[in-house]
C-alpha positions as CSV (number, residue, x, y, z in Angstrom):
1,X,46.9,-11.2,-18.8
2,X,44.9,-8.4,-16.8
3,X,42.0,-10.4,-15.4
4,X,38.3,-9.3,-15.1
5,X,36.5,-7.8,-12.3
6,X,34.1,-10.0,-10.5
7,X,30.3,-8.9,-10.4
8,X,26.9,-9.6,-7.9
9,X,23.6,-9.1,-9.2
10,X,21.5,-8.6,-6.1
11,X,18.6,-6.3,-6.9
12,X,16.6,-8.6,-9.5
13,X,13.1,-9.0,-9.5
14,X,11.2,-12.4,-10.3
15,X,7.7,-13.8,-11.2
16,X,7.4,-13.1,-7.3
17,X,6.8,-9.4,-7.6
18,X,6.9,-7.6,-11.2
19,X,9.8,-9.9,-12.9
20,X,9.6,-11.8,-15.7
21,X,11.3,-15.1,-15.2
22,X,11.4,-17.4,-12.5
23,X,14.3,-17.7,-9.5
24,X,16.1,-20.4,-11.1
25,X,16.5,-19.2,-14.2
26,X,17.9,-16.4,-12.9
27,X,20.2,-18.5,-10.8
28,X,21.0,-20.3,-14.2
29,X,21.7,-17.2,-16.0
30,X,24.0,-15.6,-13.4
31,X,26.1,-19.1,-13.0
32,X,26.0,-19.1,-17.1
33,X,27.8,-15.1,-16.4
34,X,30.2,-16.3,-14.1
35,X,28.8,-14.3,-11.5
36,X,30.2,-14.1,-8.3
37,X,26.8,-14.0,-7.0
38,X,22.8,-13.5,-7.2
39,X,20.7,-11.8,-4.6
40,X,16.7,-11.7,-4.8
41,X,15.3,-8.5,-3.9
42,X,11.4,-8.9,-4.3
43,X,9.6,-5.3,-3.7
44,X,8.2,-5.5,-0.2
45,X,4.3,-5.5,0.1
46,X,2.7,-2.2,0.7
47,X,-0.9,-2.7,0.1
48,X,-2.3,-2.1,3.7
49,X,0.4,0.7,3.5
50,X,-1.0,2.4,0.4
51,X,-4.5,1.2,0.4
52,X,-4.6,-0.2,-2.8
53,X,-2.7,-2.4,-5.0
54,X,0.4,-1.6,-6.5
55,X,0.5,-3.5,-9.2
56,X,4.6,-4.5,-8.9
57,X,4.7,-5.2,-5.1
58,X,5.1,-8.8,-3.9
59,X,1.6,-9.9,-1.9
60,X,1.6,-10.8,1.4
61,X,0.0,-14.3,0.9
62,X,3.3,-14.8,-1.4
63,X,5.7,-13.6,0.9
64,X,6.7,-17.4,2.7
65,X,6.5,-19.1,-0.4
66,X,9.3,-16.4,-1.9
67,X,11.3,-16.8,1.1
68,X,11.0,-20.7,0.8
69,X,11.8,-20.6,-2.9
70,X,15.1,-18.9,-2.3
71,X,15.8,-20.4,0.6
72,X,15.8,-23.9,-1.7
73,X,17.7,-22.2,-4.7
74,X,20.6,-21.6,-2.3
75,X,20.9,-25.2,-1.3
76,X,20.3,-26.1,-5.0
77,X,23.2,-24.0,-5.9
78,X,25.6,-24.4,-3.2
79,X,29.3,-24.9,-4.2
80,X,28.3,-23.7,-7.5
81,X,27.0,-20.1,-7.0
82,X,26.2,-17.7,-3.7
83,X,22.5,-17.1,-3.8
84,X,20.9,-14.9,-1.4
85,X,17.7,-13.5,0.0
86,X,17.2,-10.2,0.2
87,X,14.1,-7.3,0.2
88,X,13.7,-3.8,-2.2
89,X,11.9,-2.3,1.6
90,X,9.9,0.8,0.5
91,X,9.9,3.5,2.6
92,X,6.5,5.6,2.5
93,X,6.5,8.5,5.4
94,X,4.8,7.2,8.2
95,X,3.6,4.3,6.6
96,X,6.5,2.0,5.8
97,X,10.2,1.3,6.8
98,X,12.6,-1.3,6.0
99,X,12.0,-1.7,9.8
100,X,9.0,-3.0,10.1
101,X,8.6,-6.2,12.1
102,X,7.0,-8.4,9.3
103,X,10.5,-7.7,7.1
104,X,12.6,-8.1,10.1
105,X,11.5,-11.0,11.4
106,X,12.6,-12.7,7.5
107,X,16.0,-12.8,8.3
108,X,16.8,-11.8,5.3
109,X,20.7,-11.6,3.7
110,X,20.4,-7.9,3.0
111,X,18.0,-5.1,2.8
112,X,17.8,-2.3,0.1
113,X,16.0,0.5,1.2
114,X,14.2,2.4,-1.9
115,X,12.0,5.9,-2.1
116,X,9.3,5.1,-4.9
117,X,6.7,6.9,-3.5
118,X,6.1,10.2,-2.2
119,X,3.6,11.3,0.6
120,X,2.8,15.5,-0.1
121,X,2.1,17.4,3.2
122,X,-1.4,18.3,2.1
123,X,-2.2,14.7,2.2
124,X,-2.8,13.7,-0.8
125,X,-2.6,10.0,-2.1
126,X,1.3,8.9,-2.1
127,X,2.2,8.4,-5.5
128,X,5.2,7.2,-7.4
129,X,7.8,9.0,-8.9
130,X,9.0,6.5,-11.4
131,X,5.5,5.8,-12.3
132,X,4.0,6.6,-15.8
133,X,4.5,10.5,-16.4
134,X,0.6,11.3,-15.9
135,X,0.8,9.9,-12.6
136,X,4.0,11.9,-11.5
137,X,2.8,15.1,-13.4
138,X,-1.1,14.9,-11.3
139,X,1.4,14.0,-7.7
140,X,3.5,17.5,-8.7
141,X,0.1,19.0,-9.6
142,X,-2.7,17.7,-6.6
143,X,0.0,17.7,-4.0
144,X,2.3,20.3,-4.3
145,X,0.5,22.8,-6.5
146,X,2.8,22.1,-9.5
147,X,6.1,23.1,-7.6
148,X,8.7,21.2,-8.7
149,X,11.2,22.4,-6.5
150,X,8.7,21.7,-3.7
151,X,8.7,18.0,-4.7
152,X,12.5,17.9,-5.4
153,X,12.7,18.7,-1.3
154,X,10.3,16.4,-0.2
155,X,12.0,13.6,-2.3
156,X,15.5,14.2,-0.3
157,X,13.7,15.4,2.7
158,X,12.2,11.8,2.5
159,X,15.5,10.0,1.3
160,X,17.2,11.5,4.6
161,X,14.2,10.7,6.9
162,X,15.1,6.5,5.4
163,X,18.4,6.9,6.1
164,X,18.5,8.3,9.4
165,X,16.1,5.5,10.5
166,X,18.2,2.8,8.9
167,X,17.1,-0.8,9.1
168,X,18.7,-1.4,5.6
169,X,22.2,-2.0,3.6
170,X,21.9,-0.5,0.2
171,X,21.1,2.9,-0.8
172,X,18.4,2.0,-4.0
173,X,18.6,4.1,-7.2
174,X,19.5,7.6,-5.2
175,X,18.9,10.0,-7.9
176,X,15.3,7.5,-9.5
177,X,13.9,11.6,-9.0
178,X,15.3,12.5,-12.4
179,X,13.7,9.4,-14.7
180,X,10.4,12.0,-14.8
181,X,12.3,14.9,-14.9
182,X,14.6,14.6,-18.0
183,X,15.3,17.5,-20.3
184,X,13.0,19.7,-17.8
185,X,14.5,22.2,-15.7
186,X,11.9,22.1,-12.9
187,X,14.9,23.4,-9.7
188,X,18.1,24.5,-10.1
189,X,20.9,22.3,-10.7
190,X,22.9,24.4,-7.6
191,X,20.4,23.4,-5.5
192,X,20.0,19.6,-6.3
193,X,23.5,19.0,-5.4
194,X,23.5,20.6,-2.1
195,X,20.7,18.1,-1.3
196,X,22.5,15.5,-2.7
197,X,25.6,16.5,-0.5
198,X,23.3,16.3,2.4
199,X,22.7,12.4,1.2
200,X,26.0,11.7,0.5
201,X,27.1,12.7,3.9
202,X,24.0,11.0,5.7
203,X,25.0,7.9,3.8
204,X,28.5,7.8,5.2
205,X,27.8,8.8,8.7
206,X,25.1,5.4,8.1
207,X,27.6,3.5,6.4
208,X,25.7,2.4,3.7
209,X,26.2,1.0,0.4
210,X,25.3,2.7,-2.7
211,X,23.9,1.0,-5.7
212,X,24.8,2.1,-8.8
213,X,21.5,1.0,-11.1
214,X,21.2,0.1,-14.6
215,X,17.7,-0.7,-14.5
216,X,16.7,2.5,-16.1
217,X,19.0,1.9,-19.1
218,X,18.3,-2.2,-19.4
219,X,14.5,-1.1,-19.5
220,X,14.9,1.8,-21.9
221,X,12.9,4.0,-19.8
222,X,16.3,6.6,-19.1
223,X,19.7,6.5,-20.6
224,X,21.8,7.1,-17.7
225,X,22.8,5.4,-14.1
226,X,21.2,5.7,-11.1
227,X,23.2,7.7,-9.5
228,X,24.2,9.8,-12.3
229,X,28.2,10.6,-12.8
230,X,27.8,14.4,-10.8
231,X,26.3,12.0,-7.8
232,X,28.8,9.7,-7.8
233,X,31.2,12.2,-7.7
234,X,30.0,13.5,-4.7
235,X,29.0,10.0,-3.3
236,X,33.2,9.2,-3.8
237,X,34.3,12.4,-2.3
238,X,32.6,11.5,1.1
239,X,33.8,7.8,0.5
240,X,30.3,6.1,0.2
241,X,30.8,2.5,-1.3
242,X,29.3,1.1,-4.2
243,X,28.0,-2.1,-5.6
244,X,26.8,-2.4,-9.1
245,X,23.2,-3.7,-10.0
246,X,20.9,-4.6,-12.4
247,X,17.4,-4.1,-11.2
248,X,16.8,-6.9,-13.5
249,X,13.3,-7.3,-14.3
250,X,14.0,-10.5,-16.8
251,X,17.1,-12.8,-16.5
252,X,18.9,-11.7,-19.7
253,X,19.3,-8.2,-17.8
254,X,21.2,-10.2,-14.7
255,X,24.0,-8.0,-15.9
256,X,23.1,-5.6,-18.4
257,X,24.8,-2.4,-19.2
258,X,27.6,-3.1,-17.1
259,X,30.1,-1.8,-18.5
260,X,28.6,1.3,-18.9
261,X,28.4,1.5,-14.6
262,X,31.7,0.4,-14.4
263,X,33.3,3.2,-16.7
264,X,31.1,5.9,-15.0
265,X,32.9,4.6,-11.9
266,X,36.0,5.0,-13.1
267,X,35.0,8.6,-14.2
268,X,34.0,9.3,-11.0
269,X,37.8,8.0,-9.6
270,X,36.1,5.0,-7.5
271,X,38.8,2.7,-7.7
272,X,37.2,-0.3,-6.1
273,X,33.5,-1.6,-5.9
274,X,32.0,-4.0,-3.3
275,X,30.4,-8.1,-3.8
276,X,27.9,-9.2,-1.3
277,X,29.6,-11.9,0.3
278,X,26.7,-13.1,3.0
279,X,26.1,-12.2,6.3
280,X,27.4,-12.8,9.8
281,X,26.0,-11.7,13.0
282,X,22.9,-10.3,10.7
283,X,24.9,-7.4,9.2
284,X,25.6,-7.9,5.5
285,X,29.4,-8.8,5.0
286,X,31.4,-7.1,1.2
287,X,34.2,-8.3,-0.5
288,X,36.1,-5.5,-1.9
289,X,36.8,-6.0,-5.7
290,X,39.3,-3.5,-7.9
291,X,37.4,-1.7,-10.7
């Protein structure tokens, strides 16, 4: 009997931030699964970064009672299930880092560092560009004079910028670009892979973990990975690791679409993927685990 691959879910997002369910029954859902383990990845406040609310950002005034909360779900759960705390860290050009004191000092499990929001050099407001599709389309408009390929640089110019000044472990939906850009072609497709060369090879010189996200596909705002198959073709030619997630946004997601990551793995000839598997001497520890 060929047994199963084991599975994490670490980038899941509760009542804390923008989820739907609470942290235990997400921890009771991923024990229900069989999971090998759950992480907690609440999106990291930005609204003295930004200068207004984001609307799906943890608050500051919350942040010790999350950390306390999954603090006390991991002793719950000991012996039964590895829980862990982590952070999705925003990084906004000059204004936030997954290396900022206040998330350092949390001691957190693991970190993944994310690009949601871009910062146009004419100044601009930052805006998202996962957001509705009015809000990317006014960004591309206001603060980059509707150049597309401008924006497509400034997103991997940005991506490089995080990854260079590290402070994280997981590389967040790489490619979360394309979710406003399907079926348009706003660049080249040449030129979108040399820059996503250019991240592949940053993120093995870092030696960062990818995620490979079905968020897009649980929500049924895309239907594809994040990173698509051509990424992760280059991301496994420069021998990036992986570990699948959810971005699960409600606790019957802790593991949705799967599958689906797992056989675009195998497409891409990854052979193995990684389980968090805690942390010693603050640096996130894997487990490797055959695809």
């Amino acid at each position: 009997m060929i047994s199963q691959p084991l599975f994490t879910s670490i980038h899941n997002h509760t009542i804390f931030c923008d989820g739907k369910d609470d942290i235990e029954t997400m921890c009771y859902t991923a024990y229900n699964k069989k999971l090998f383990a759950i992480g907690f990845s609440a999106h990291s406040p930005i609204e003295k970064q930004i200068g207004r609310e984001s609307g799906w950002n943890l608050k500051e005034e919350n942040v010790k009672s999350y950390v306390s909360e999954v603090l006390a779900a991991k002793e719950r759960w000991k012996g039964r299930l590895n829980v862990y705390l982590g952070y999705e860290a925003d990084y906004i050009k000059g204004r936030r880092s997954p290396l900022d004191s206040d998330i350092t000092s949390l001691n957190l499990d693991y970190i993944i560092g994310s690009l949601h929001f871009l910062c146009p050099e004419n100044n601009t407001k930052p805006f998202t560009v996962d957001g509705p599709i009015e809000e990317f389309e006014k960004g591309l408009n206001e603060g980059f004079n509707g150049d597309a390929q401008a924006l497509m640089h400034c997103y991997y110019d940005t991506m490089l910028e995080m990854i260079n000044e590290g402070g994280f472990d997981i590389l967040g939906h790489a490619d979360l670009l394309k979710k406003n850009c399907q079926n348009k072609n706003y660049w080249p497709e040449k030129t979108e892979i040399s820059r996503q060369r250019e991240i592949a090879c940053a993120a093995a010189k870092a030696n960062i973990v990818v995620e490979v996200n079905t968020g897009g596909i649980n929500r049924k705002k895309i239907n594809d990975i994040y990173p698509s198959l051509s990424f992760l073709k280059i991301f496994r030619e420069f021998n990036v690791p992986v570990i699948i997630t959810a971005d699960a946004h409600k606790a019957i997601d802790i593991d949705g679409n799967y599958e689906i990551a797992q056989k675009t793995l195998i497409l891409a000839d990854f052979k193995e993927h990684l389980l968090l598997n805690g942390k010693i001497n603050g640096k996130a520890v894997w487990k490797k685990e055959k695809l």
